[in-house]
C-alpha positions in Angstrom: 4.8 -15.5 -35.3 4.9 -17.8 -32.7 2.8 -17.4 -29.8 3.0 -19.9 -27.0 5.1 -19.0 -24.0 7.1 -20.3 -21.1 7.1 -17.7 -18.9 9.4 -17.1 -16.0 8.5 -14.7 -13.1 11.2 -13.8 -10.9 11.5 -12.6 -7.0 12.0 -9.0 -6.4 8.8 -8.4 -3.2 6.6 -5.7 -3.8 8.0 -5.3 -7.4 6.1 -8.6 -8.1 3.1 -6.8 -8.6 4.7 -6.1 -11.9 4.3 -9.6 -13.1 0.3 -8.9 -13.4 0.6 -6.2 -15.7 3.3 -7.6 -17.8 0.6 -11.2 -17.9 -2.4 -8.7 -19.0 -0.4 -7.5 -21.8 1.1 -11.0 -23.4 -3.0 -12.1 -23.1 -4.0 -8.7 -25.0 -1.5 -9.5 -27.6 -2.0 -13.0 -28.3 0.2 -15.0 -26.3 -0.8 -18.3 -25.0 0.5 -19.2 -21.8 1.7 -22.7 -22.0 3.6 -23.0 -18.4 4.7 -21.1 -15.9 7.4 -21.0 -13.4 7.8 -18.4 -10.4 9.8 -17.8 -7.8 8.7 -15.6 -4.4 6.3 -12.9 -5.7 6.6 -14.4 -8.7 5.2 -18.1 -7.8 2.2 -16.2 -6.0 1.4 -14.2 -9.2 2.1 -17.4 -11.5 0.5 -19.6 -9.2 -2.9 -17.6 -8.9 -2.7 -17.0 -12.8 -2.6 -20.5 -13.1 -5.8 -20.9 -10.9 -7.7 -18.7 -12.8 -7.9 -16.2 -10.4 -5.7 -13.3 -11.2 -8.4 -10.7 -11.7 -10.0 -11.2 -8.2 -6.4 -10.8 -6.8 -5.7 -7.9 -8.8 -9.0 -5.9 -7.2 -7.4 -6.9 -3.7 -4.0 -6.1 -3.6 -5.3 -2.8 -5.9 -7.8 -1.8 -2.7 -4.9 -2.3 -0.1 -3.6 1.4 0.9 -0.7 1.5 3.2 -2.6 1.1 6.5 -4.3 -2.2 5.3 -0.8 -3.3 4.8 -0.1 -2.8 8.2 -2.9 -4.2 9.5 -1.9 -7.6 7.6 1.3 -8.1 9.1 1.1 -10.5 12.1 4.2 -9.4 13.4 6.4 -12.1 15.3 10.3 -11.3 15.1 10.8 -15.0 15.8 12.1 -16.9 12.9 11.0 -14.6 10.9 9.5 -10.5 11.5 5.9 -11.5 10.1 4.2 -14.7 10.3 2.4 -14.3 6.9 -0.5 -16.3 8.0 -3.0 -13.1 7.7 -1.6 -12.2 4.0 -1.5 -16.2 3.0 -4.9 -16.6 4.6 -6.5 -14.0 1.9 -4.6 -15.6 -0.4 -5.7 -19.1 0.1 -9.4 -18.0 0.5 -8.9 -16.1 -3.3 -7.4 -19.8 -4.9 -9.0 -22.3 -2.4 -7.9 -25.9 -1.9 -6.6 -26.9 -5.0 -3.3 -29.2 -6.0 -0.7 -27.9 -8.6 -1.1 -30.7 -10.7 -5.2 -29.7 -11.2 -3.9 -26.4 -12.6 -5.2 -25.5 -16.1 -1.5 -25.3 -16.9 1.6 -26.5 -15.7 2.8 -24.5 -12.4 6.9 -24.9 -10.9 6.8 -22.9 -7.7 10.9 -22.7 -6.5 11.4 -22.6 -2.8 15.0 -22.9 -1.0 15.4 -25.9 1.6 18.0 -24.5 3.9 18.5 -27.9 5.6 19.5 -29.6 2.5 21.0 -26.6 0.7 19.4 -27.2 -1.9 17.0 -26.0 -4.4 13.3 -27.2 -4.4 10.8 -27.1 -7.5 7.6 -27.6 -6.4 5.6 -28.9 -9.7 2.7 -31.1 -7.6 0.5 -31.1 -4.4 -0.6 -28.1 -2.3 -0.7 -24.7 -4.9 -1.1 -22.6 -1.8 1.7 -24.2 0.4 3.9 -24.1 -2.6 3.6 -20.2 -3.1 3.8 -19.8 1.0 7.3 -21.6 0.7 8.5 -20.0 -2.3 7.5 -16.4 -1.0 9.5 -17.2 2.9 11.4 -14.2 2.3 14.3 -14.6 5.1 14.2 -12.4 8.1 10.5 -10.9 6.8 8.6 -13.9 6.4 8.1 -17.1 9.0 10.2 -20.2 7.6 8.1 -23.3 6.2 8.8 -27.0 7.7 8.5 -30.0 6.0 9.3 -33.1 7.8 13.0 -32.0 8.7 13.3 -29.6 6.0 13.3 -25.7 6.5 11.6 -23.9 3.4 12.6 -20.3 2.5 12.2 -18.0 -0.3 13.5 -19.4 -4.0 15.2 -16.3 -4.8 17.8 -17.3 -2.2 19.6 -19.5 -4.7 17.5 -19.1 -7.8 16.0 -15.3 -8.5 15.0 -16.0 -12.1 13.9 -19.6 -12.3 14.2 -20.4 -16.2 15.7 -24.2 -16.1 12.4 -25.1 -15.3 10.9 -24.4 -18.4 13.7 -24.8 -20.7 11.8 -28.6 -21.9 9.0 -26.8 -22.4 7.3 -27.7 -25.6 6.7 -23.6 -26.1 7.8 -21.8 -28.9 9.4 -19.0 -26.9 10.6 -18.2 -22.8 9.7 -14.9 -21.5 11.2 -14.4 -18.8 10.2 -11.1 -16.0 13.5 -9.9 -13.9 13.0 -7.6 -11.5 16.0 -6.8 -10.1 17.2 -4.8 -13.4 20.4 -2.5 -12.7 19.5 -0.8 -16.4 16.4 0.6 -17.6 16.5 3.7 -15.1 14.4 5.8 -17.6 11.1 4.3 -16.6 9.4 5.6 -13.7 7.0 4.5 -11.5 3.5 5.8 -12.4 1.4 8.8 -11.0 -2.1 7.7 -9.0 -3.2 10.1 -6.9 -4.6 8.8 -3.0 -7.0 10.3 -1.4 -6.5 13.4 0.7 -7.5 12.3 3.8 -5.9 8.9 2.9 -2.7 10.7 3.0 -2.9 12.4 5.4 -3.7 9.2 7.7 -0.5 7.9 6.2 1.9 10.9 7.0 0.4 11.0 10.5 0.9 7.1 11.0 4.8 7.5 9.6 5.5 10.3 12.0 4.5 8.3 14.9 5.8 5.2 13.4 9.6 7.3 13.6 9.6 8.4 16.9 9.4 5.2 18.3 11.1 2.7 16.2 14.6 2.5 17.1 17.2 3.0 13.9 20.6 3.8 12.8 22.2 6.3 14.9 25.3 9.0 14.5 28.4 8.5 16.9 29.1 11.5 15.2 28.0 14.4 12.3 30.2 13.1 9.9 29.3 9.6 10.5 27.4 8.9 7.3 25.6 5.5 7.5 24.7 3.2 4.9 21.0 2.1 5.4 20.2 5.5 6.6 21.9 7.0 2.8 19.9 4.4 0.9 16.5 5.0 2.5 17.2 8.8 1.7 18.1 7.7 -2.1 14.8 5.2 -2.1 12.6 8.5 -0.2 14.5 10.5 -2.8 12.9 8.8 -6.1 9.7 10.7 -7.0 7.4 9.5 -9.8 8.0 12.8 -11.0 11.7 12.8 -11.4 14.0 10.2 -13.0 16.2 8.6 -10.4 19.7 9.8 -9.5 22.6 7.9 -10.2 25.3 10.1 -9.7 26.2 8.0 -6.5 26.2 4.3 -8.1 28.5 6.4 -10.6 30.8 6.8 -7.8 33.9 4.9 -8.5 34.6 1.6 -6.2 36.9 2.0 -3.8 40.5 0.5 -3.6 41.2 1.3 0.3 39.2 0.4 3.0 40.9 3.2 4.9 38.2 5.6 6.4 35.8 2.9 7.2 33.8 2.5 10.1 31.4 0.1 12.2 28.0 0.9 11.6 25.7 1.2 14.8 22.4 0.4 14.7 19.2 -1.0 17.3 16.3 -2.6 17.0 14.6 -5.2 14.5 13.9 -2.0 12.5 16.6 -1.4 11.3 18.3 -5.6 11.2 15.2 -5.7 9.1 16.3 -3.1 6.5 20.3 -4.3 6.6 19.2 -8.1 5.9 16.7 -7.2 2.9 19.1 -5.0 1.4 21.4 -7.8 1.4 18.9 -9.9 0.1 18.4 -7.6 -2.6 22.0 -7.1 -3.9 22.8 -10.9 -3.4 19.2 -11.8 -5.9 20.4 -9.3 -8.4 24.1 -10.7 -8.9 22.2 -14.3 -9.1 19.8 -13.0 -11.6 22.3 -12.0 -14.4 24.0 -15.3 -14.0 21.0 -17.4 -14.5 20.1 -15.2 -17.3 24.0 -15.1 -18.7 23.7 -19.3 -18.5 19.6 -20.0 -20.5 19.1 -16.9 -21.9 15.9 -16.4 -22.7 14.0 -15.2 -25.9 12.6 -12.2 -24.6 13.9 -10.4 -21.5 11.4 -7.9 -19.8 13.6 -6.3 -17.3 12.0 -4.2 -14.4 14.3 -1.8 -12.5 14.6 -2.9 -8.7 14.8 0.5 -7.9 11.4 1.9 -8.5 10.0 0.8 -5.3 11.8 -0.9 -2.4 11.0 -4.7 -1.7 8.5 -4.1 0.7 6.1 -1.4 -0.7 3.7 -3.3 -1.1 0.7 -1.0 -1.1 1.9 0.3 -4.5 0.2 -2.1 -6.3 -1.7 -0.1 -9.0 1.4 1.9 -9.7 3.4 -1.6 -9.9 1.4 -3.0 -12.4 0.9 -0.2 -14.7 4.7 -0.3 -14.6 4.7 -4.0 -15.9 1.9 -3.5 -18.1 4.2 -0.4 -19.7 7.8 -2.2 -20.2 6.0 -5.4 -20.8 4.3 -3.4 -24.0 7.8 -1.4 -25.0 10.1 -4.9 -25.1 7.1 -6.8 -26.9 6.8 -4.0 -30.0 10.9 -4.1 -29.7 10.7 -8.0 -30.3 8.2 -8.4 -32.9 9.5 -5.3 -35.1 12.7 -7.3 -35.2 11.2 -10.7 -36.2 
């Protein structure tokens, strides 16, 4: 069987952490890693992986509870609601100075150059201002310039960044999505925080919701939409399989009924524009997948943790590690 791969890691925020477990698994297996090309999340992961410096960024983001989150956001609500020079900065002092074309094996980090309108593929120079472009998640992270270009997150126009690879003298392209819309039956693993931990946390969200501003009610029966799907997300235990009796709910014909949504604050702009983000990715995805398909597909379901948890990292990679495993023995049983 063949065992050198392209592999393709795809956007998706927190969810990214998934692309650690599923690269522990091909490595336990056999797989050689012949390139890699990332997009967002994905071109951090690929990129350190590339570095050789995976396992020292696993222990970090694995030691990082909810409040050390916090504490790494340099808020700024300018161009952008975080800065990202406080997460970037750990990041850069984990791979050092070092140029993509000094990688052990060949790196594409995809970034979007709003100026231009145009897709970028980073495949030389600066590994660590590559990945800070590629991850410039609008309305969340700070814009990159360069020269008279504005650099934003890839997974603007590309999610899933496959063309890259497609020359590739590998024998197969793996690609990671992780904005799946199938594979609902897996669930995000159980670890169990400390008690006190927790109870930090809980105190820190209660204070946190009485004074950021969100959606408000005109009136009782004014149901709005952010405010349903944080409910749904808050909803998803580890412990239960997700609902989908609501995305069951057939589309409606009439806009009849309808009404403007009120809302204040960045809190809540935040929320709306990442959502939008999300749905717009996951369309993009199955097109880019639908036009290279790829020899093995290892689909992660965007719904079992929202873009921006990322404090779940242990959970997230178990996860990866898990599907990673279950389409692998599906693959090679059918060769």
């Amino acid at each position: 069987m063949s065992k050198k791969v392209a592999l393709v890691l795809g956007s998706g925020g927190a969810r990214g952490y998934a692309h650690i477990g599923v690269i522990e698994e091909l490595q336990e297996r056999g797989y050689e890693i012949g390139c890699i090309a990332g997009c967002s999340m994905g071109a951090v992961v690929g990129g350190i992986f590339a570095a050789g410096k995976l396992r020292e960024y696993r222990e970090w983001t694995e030691s990082l509870d909810y409040l050390d989150v916090l504490r790494l956001l340099d808020v700024s609500f300018r161009l952008g609601a975080i800065r990202g020079e406080r997460v970037f900065g750990r990041i850069h002092d984990i791979v050092g100075e070092i140029n993509i074309e000094e990688l052990a094996i060949p790196f594409t980090a995809v970034a979007t150059d709003l100026t231009n309108q145009q897709e970028i593929w980073f495949q030389e120079g600066c590994l660590h201002q590559a990945m800070r472009a590629s991850a410039a998640i609008p309305s969340l992270f700070t814009p990159v310039i360069q020269g008279k270009r504005m650099l934003v997150d890839g997974g603007l126009l590309n999610p899933l960044p496959i063309v890259p690879v497609v020359s590739s003298h590998c024998d197969l392209i793996i690609a990671v999505n992780l904005n799946a819309t199938n594979q609902n039956h897996y669930q995000l693993p159980v670890i169990e925080r400390p008690a006190a931990l927790k109870g930090r946390i809980d105190q820190l969200m209660t204070n946190l919701g009485s004074r950021l501003p969100s959606f408000r009610r005109k009136s009782e029966d004014d149901v709005l939409l952010l405010a349903e799907e944080q409910q749904r997300a808050d909803a998803v235990s580890p412990a239960a399989a997700p609902s989908r009796a609501w995305e069951d709910e057939a589309a409606p014909k009439s806009a009849s009924g309808s009404r403007v949504a009120e809302f204040s604050g960045p809190a809540s702009l935040l929320e709306l524009v990442n959502q939008s983000f999300e749905v717009m990715q996951t369309s993009l995805a199955q097109y880019k997948i639908a036009g290279y398909p790829p020899d093995i597909l290892i689909n992660v379901p965007k719904r079992v943790c929202r873009f921006f948890e990322f404090y779940k990292a242990p959970e997230l990679i178990m996860l990866g590690r898990q599907i990673a495993r279950d389409t692998l023995e599906r693959y090679e049983r059918e060769r």
